[in-house]
PDB file of the backbone (N, CA, C, O) and the ligand in Angstrom, with CONECT records:
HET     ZN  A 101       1
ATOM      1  N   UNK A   1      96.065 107.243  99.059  1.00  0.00           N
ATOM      2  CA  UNK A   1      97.157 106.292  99.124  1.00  0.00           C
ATOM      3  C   UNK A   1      98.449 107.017  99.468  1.00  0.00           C
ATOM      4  O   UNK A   1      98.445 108.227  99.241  1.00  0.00           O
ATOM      5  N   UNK A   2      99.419 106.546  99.916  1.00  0.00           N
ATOM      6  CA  UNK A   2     100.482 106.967 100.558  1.00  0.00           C
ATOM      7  C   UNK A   2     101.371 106.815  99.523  1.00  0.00           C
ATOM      8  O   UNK A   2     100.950 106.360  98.460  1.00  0.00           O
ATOM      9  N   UNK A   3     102.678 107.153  99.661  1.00  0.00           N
ATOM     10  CA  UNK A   3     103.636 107.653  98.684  1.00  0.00           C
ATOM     11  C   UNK A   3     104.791 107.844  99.849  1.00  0.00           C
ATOM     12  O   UNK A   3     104.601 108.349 100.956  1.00  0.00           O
ATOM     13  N   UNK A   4     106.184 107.256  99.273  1.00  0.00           N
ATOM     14  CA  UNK A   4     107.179 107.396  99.939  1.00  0.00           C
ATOM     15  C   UNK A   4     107.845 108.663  98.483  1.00  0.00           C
ATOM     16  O   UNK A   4     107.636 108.591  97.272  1.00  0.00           O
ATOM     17  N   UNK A   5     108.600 109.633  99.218  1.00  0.00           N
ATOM     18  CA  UNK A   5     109.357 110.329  98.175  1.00  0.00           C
ATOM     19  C   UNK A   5     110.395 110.378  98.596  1.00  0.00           C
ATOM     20  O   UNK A   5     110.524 111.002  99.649  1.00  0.00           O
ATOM     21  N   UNK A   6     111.514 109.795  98.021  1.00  0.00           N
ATOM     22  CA  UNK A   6     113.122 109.926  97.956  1.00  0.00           C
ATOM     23  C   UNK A   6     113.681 111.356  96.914  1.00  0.00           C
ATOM     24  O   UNK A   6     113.356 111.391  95.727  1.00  0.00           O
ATOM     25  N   UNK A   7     114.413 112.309  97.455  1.00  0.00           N
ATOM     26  CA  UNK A   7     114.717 113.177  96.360  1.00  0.00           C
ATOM     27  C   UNK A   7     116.078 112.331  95.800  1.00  0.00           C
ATOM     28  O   UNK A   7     116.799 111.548  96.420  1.00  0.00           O
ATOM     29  N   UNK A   8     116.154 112.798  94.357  1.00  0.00           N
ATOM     30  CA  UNK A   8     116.984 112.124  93.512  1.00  0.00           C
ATOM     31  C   UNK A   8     117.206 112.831  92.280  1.00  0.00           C
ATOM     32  O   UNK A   8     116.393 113.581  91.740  1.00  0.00           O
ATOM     33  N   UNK A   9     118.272 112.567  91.901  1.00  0.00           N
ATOM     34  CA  UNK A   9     119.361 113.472  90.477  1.00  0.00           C
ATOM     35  C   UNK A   9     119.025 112.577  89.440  1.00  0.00           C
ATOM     36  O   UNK A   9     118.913 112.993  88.287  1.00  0.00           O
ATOM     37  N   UNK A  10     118.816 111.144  89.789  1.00  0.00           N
ATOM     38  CA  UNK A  10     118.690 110.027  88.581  1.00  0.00           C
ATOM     39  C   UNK A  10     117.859 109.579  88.168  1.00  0.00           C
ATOM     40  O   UNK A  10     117.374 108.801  88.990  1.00  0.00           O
ATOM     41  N   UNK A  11     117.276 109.602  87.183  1.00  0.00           N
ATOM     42  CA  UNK A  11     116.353 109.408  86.593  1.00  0.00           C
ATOM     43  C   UNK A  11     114.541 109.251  87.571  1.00  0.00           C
ATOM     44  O   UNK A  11     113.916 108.197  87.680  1.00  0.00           O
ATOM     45  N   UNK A  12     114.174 110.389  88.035  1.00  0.00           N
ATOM     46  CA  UNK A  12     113.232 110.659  88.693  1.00  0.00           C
ATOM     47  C   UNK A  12     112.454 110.071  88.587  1.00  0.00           C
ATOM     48  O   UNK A  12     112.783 109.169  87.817  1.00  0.00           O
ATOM     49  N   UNK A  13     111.338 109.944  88.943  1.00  0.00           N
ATOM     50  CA  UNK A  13     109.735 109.075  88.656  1.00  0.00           C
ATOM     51  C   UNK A  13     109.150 110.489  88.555  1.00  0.00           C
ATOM     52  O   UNK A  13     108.864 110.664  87.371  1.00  0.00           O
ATOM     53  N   UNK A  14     108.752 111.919  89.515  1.00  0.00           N
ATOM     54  CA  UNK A  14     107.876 112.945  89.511  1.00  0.00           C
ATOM     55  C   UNK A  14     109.377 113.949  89.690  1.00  0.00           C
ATOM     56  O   UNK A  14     110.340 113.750  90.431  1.00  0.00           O
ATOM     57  N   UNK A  15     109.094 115.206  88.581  1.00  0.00           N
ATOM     58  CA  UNK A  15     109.882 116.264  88.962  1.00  0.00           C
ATOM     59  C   UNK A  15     108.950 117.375  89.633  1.00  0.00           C
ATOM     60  O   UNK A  15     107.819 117.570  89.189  1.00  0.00           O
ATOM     61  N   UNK A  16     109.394 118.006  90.577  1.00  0.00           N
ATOM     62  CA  UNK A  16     108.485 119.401  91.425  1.00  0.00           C
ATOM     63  C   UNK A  16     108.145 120.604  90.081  1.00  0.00           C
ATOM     64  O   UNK A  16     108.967 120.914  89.219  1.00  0.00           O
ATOM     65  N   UNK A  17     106.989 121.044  90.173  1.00  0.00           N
ATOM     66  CA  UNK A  17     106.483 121.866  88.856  1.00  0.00           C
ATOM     67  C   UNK A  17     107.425 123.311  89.055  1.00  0.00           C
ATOM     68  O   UNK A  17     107.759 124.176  88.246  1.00  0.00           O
ATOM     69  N   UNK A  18     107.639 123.168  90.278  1.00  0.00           N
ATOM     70  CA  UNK A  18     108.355 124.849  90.599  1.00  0.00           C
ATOM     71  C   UNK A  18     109.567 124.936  90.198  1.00  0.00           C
ATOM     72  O   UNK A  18     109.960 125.617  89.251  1.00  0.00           O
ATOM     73  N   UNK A  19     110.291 124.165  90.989  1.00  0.00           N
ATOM     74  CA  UNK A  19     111.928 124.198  90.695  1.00  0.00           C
ATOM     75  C   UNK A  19     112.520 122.802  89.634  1.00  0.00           C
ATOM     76  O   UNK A  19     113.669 122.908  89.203  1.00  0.00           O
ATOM     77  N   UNK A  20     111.789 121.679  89.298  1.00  0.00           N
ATOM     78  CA  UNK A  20     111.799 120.807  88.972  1.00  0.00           C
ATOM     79  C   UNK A  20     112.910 119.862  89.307  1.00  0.00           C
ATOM     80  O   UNK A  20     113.510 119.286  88.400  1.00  0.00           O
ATOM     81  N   UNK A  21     113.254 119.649  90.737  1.00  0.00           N
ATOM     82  CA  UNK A  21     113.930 118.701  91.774  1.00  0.00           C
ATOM     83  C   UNK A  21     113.038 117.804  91.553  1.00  0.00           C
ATOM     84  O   UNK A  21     111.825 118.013  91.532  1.00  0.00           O
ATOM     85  N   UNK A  22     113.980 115.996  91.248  1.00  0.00           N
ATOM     86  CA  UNK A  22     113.406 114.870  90.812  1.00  0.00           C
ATOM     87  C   UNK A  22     113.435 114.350  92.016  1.00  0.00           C
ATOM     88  O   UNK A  22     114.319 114.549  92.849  1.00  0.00           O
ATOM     89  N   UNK A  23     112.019 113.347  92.210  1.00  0.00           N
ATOM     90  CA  UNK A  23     112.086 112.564  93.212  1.00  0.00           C
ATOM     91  C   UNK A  23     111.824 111.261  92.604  1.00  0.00           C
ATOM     92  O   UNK A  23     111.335 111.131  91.482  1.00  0.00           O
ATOM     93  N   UNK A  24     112.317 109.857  93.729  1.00  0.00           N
ATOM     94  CA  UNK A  24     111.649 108.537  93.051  1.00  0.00           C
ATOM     95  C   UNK A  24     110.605 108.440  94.084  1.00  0.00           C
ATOM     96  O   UNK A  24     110.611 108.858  95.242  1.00  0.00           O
ATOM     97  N   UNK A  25     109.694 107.789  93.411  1.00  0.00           N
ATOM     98  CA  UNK A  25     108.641 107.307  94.495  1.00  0.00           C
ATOM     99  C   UNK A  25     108.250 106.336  95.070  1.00  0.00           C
ATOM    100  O   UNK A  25     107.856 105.694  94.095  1.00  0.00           O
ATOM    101  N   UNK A  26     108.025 105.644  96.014  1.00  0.00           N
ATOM    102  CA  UNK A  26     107.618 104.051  96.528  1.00  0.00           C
ATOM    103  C   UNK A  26     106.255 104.036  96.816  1.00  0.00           C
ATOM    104  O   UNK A  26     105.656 104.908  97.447  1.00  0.00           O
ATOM    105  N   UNK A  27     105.852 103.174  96.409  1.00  0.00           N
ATOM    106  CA  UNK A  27     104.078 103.107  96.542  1.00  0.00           C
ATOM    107  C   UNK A  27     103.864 102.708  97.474  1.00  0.00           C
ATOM    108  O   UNK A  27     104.768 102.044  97.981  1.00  0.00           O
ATOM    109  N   UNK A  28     102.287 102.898  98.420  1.00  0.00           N
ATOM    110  CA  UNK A  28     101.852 101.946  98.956  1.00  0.00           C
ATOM    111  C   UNK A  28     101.149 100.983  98.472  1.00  0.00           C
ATOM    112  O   UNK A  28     101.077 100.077  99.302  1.00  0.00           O
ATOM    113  N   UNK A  29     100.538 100.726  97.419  1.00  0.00           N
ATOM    114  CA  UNK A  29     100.282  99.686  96.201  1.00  0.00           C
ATOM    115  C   UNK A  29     100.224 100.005  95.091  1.00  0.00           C
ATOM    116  O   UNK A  29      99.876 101.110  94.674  1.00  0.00           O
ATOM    117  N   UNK A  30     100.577  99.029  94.433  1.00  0.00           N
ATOM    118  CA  UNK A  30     101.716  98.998  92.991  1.00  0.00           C
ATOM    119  C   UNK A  30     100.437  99.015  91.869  1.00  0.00           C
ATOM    120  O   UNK A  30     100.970  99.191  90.774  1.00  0.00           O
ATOM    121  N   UNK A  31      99.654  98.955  91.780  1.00  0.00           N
ATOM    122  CA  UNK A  31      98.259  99.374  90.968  1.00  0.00           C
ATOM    123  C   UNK A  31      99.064 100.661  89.713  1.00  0.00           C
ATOM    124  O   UNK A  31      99.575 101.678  90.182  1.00  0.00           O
ATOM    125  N   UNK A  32      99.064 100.566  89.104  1.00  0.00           N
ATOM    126  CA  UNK A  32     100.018 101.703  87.470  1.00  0.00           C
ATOM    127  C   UNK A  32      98.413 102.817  88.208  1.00  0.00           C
ATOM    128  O   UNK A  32      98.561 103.908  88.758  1.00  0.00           O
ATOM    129  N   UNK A  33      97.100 102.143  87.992  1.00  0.00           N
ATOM    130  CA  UNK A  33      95.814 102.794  87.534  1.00  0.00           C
ATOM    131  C   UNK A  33      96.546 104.000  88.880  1.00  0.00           C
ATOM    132  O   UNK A  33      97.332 104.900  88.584  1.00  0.00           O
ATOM    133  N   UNK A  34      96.069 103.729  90.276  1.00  0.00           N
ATOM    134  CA  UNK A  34      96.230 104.529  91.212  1.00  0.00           C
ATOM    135  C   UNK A  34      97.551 105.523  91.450  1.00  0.00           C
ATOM    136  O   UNK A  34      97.619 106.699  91.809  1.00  0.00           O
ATOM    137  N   UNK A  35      98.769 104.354  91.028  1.00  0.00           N
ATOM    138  CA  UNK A  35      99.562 105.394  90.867  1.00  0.00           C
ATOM    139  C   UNK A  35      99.406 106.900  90.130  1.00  0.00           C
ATOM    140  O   UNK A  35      99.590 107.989  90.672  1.00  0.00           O
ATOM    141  N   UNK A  36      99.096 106.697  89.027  1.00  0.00           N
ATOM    142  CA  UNK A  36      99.010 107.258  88.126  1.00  0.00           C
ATOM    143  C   UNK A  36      98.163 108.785  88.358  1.00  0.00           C
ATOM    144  O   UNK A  36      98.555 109.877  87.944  1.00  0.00           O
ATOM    145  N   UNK A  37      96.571 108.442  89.340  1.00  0.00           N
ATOM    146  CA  UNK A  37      95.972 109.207  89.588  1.00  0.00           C
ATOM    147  C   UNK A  37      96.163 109.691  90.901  1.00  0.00           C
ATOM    148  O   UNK A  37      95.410 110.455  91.505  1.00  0.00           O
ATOM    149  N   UNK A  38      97.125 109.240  91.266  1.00  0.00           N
ATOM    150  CA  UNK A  38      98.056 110.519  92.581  1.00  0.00           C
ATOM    151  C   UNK A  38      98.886 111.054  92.201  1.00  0.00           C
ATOM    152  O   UNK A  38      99.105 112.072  92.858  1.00  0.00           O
ATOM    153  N   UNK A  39      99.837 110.829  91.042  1.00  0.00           N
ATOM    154  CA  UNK A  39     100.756 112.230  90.684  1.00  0.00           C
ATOM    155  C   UNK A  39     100.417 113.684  90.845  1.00  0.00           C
ATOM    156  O   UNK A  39     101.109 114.586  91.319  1.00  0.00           O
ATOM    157  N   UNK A  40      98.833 113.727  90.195  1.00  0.00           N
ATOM    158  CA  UNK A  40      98.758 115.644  90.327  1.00  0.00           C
ATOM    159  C   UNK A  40      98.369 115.860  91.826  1.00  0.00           C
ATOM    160  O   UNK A  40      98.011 116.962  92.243  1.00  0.00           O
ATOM    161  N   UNK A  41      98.470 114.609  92.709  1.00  0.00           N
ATOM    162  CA  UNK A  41      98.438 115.047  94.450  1.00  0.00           C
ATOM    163  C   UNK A  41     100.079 115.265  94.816  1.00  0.00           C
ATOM    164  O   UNK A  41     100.538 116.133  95.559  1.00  0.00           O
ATOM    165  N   UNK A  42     100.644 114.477  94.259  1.00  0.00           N
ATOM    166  CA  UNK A  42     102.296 114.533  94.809  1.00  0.00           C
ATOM    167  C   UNK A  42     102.938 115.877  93.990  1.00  0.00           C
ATOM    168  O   UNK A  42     103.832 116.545  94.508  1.00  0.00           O
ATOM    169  N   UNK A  43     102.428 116.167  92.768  1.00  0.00           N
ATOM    170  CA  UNK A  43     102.759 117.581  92.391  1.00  0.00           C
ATOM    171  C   UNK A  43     102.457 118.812  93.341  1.00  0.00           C
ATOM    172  O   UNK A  43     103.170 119.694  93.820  1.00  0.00           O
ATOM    173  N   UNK A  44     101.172 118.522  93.414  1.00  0.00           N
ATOM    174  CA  UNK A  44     100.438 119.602  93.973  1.00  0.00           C
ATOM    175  C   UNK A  44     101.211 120.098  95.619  1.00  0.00           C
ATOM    176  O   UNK A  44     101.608 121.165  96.088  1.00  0.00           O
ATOM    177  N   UNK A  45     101.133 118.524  96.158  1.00  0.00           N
ATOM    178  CA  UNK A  45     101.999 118.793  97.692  1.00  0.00           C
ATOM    179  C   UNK A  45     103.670 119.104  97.551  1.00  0.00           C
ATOM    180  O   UNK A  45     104.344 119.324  98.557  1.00  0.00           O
ATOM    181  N   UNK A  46     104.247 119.097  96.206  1.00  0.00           N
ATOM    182  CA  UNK A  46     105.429 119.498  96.430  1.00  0.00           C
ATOM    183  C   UNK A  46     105.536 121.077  95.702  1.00  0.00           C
ATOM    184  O   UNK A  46     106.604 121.682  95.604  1.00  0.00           O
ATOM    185  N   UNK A  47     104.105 121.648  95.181  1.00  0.00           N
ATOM    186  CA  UNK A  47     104.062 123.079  95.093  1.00  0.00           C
ATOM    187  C   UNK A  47     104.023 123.750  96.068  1.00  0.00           C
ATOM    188  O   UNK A  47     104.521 124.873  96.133  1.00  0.00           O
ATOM    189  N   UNK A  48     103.103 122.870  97.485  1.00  0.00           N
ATOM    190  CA  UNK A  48     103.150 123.542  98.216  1.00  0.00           C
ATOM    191  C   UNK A  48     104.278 123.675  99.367  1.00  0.00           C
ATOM    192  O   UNK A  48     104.200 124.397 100.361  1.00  0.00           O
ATOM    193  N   UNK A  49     105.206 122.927  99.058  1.00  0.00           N
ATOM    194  CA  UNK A  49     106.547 122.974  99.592  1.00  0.00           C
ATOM    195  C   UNK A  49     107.363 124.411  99.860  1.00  0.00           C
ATOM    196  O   UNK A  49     108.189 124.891 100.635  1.00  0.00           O
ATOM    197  N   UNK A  50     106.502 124.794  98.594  1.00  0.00           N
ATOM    198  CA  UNK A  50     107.472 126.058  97.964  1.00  0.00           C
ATOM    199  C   UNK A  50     106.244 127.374  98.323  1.00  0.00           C
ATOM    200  O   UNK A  50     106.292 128.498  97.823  1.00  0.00           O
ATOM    201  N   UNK A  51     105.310 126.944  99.187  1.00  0.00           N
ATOM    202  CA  UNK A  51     104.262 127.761  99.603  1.00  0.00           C
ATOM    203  C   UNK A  51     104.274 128.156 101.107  1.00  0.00           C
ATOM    204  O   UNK A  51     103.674 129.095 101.630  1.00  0.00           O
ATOM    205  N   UNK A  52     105.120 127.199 101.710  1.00  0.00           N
ATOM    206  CA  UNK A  52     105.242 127.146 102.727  1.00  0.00           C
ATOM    207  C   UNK A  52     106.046 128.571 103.528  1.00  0.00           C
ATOM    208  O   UNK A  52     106.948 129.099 102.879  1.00  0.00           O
ATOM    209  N   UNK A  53     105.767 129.050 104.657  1.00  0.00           N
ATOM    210  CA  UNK A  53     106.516 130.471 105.151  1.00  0.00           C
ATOM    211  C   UNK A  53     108.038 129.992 105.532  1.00  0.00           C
ATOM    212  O   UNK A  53     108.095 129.141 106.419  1.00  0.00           O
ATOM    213  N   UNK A  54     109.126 130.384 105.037  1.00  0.00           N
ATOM    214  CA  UNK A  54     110.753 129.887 105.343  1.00  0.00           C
ATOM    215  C   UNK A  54     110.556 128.697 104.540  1.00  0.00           C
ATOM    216  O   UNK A  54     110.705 127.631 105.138  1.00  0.00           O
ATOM    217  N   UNK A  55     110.245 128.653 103.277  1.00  0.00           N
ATOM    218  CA  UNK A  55     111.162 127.888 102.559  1.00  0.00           C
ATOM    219  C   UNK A  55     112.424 127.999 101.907  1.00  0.00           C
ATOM    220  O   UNK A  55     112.762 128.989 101.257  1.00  0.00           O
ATOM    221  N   UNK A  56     113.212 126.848 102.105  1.00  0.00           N
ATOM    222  CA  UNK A  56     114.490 127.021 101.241  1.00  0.00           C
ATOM    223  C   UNK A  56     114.903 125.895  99.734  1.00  0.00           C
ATOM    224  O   UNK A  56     115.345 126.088  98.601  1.00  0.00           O
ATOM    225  N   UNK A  57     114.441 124.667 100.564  1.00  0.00           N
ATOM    226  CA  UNK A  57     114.569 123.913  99.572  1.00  0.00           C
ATOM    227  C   UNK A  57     113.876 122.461 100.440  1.00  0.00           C
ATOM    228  O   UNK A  57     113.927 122.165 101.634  1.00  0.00           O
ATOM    229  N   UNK A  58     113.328 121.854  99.432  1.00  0.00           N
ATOM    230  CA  UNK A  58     112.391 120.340  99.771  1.00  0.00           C
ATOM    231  C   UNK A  58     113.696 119.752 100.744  1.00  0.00           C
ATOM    232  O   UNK A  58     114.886 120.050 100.841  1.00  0.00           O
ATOM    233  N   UNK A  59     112.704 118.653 101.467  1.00  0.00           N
ATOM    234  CA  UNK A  59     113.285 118.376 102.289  1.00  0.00           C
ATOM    235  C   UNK A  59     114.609 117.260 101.652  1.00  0.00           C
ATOM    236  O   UNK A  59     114.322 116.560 100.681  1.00  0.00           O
ATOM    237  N   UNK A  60     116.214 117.153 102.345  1.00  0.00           N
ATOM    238  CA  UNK A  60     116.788 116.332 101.723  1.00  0.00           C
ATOM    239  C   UNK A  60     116.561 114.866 102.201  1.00  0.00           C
ATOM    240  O   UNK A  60     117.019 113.975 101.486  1.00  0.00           O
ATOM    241  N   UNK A  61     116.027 114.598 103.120  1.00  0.00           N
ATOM    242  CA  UNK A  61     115.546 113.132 103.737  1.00  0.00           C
ATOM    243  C   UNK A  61     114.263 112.910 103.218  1.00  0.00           C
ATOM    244  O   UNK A  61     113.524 113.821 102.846  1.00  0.00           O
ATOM    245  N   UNK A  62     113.901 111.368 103.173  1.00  0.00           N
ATOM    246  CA  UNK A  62     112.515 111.097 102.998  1.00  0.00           C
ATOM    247  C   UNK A  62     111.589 111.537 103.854  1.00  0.00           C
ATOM    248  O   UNK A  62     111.665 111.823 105.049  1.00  0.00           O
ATOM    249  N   UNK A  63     110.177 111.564 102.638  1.00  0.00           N
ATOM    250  CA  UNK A  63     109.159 112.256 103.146  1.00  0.00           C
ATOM    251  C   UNK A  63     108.108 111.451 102.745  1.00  0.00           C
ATOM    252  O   UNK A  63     108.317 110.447 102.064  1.00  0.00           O
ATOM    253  N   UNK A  64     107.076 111.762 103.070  1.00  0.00           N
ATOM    254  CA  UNK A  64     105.914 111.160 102.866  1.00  0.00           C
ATOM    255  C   UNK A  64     104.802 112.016 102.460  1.00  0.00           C
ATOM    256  O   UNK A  64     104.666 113.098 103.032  1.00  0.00           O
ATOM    257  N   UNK A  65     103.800 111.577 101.324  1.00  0.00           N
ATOM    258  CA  UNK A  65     102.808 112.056 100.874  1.00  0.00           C
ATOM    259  C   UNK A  65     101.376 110.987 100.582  1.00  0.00           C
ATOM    260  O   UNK A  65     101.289 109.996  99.857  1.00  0.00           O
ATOM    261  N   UNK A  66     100.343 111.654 101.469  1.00  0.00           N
ATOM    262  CA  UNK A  66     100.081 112.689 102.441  1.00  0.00           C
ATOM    263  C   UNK A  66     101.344 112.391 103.579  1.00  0.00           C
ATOM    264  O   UNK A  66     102.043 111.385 103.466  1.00  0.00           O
ATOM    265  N   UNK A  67     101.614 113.722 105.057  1.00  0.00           N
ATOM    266  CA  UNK A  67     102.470 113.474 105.600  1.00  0.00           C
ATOM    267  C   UNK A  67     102.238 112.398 106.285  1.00  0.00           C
ATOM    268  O   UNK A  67     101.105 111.918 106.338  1.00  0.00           O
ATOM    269  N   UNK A  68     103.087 111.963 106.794  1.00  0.00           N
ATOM    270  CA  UNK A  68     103.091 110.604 107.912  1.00  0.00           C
ATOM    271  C   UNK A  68     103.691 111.388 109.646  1.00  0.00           C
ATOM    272  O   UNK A  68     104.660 112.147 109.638  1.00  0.00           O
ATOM    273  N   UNK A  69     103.205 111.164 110.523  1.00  0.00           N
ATOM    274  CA  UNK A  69     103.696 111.509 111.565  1.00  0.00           C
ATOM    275  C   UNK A  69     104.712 110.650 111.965  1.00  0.00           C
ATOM    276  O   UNK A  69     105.590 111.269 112.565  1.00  0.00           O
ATOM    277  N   UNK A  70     104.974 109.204 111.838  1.00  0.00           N
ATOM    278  CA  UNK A  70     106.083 108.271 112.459  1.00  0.00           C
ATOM    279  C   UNK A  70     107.184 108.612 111.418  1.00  0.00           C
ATOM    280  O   UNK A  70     107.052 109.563 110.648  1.00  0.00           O
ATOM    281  N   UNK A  71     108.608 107.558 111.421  1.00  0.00           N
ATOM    282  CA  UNK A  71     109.231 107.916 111.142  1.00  0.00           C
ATOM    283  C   UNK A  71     108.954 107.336 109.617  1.00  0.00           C
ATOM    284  O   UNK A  71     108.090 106.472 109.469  1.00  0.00           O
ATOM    285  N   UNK A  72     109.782 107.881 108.382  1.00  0.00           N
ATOM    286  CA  UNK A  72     109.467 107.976 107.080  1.00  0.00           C
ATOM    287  C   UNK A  72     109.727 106.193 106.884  1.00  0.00           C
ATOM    288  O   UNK A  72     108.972 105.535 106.167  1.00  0.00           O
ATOM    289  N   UNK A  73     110.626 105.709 107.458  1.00  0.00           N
ATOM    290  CA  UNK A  73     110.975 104.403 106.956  1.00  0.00           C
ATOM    291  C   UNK A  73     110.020 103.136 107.634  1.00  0.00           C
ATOM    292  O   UNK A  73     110.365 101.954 107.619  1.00  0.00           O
ATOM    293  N   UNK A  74     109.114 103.507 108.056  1.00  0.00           N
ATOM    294  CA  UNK A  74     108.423 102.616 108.613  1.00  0.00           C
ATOM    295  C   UNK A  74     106.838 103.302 108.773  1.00  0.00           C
ATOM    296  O   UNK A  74     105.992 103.230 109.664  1.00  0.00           O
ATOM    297  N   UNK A  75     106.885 103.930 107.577  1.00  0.00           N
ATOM    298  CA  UNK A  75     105.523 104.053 107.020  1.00  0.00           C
ATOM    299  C   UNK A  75     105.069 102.952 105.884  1.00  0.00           C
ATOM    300  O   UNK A  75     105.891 102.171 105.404  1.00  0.00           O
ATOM    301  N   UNK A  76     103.898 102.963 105.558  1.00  0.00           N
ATOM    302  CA  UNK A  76     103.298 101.355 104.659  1.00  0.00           C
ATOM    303  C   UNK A  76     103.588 102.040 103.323  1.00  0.00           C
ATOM    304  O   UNK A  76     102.948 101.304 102.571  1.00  0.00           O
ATOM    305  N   UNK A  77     103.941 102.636 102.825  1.00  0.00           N
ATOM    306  CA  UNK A  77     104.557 103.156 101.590  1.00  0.00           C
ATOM    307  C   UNK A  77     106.002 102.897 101.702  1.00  0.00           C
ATOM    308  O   UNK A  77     106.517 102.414 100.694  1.00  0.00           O
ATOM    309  N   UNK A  78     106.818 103.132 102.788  1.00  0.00           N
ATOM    310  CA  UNK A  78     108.448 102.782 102.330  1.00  0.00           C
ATOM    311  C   UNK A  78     108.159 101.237 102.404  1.00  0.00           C
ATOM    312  O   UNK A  78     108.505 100.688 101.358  1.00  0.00           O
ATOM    313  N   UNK A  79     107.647 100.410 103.297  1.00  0.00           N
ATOM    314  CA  UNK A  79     107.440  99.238 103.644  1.00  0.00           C
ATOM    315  C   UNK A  79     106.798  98.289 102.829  1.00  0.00           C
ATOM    316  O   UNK A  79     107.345  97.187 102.862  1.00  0.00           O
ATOM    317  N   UNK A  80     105.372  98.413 101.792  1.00  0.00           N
ATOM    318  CA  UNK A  80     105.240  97.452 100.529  1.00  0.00           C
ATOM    319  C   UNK A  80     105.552  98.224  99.483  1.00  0.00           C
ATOM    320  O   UNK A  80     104.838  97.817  98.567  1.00  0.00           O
ATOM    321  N   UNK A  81     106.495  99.486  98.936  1.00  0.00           N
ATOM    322  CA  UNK A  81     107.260  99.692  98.166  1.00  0.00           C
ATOM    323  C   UNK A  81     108.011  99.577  98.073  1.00  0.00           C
ATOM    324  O   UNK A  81     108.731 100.155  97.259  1.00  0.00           O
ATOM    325  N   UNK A  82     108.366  98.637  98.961  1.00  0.00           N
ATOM    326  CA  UNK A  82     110.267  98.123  98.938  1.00  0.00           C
ATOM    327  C   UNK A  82     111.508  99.147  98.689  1.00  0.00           C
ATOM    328  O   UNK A  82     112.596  98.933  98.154  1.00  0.00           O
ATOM    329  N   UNK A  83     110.791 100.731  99.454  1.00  0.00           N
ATOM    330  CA  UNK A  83     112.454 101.663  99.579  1.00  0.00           C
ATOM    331  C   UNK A  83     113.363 101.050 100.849  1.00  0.00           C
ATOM    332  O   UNK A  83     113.270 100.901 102.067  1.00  0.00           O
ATOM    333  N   UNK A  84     114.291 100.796  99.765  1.00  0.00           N
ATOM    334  CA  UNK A  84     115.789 100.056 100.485  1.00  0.00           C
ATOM    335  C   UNK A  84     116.396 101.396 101.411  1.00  0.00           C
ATOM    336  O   UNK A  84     117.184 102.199 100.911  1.00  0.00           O
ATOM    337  N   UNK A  85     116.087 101.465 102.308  1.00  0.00           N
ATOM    338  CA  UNK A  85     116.573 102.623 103.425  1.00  0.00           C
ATOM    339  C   UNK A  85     117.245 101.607 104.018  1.00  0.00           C
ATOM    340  O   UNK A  85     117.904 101.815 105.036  1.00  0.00           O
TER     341      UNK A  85
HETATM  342 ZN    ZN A 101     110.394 122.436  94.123  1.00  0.00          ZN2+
END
C-alpha cells in the first residue's frame, strides 16, 4: 500500500528511527489494521534514507512510500488520503 509522507515539526504520525524527523502520513486506504502493518515499512524506508551515498537530510517536499515515479501530489495516496497540497 502506498503512503504519502509530509515531513513535519507537529505532532507527527511516524518519527525516522535515525535522526527522529516527524512525518504525517496520508494513506492510500484508511484500514487502522493495514496502516498499522506498514509502519515498520515506512521506518525501514526512511532508515534507508540515511543509507543512501550523499545523504544530507530526508527530503523537504513530499515523498512517497514505496517510491512513486509521477508527481507526489497526484499519487493514490495523496489523492484518497486527502493531503491538502
Ligand atoms: Zn532520519
Amino acid at each position: 500500500m502506498q503512503v504519502l509522507c509530509k515531513p513535519s515539526d507537529k505532532s507527527p504520525d511516524v518519527s525516522c528511527p535515525v535522526c527522529n524527523k516527524g512525518f504525517l502520513l496520508y494513506w492510500e486506504r484508511s484500514s487502522k489494521i493495514q496502516q498499522l502493518a506498514t509502519l515498520p515499512e515506512i521506518r525501514q524506508a526512511l532508515r534507508e534514507h540515511h543509507e543512501a551515498p550523499g545523504f544530507i537530510s530526508h527530503p523537504d517536499a513530499d515523498f512517497n512510500i514505496p517510491s512513486w515515479s509521477g508527481l507526489p501530489q497526484f499519487s493514490a495516496a495523496a489523492l484518497l488520503g486527502g493531503a491538502m497540497l
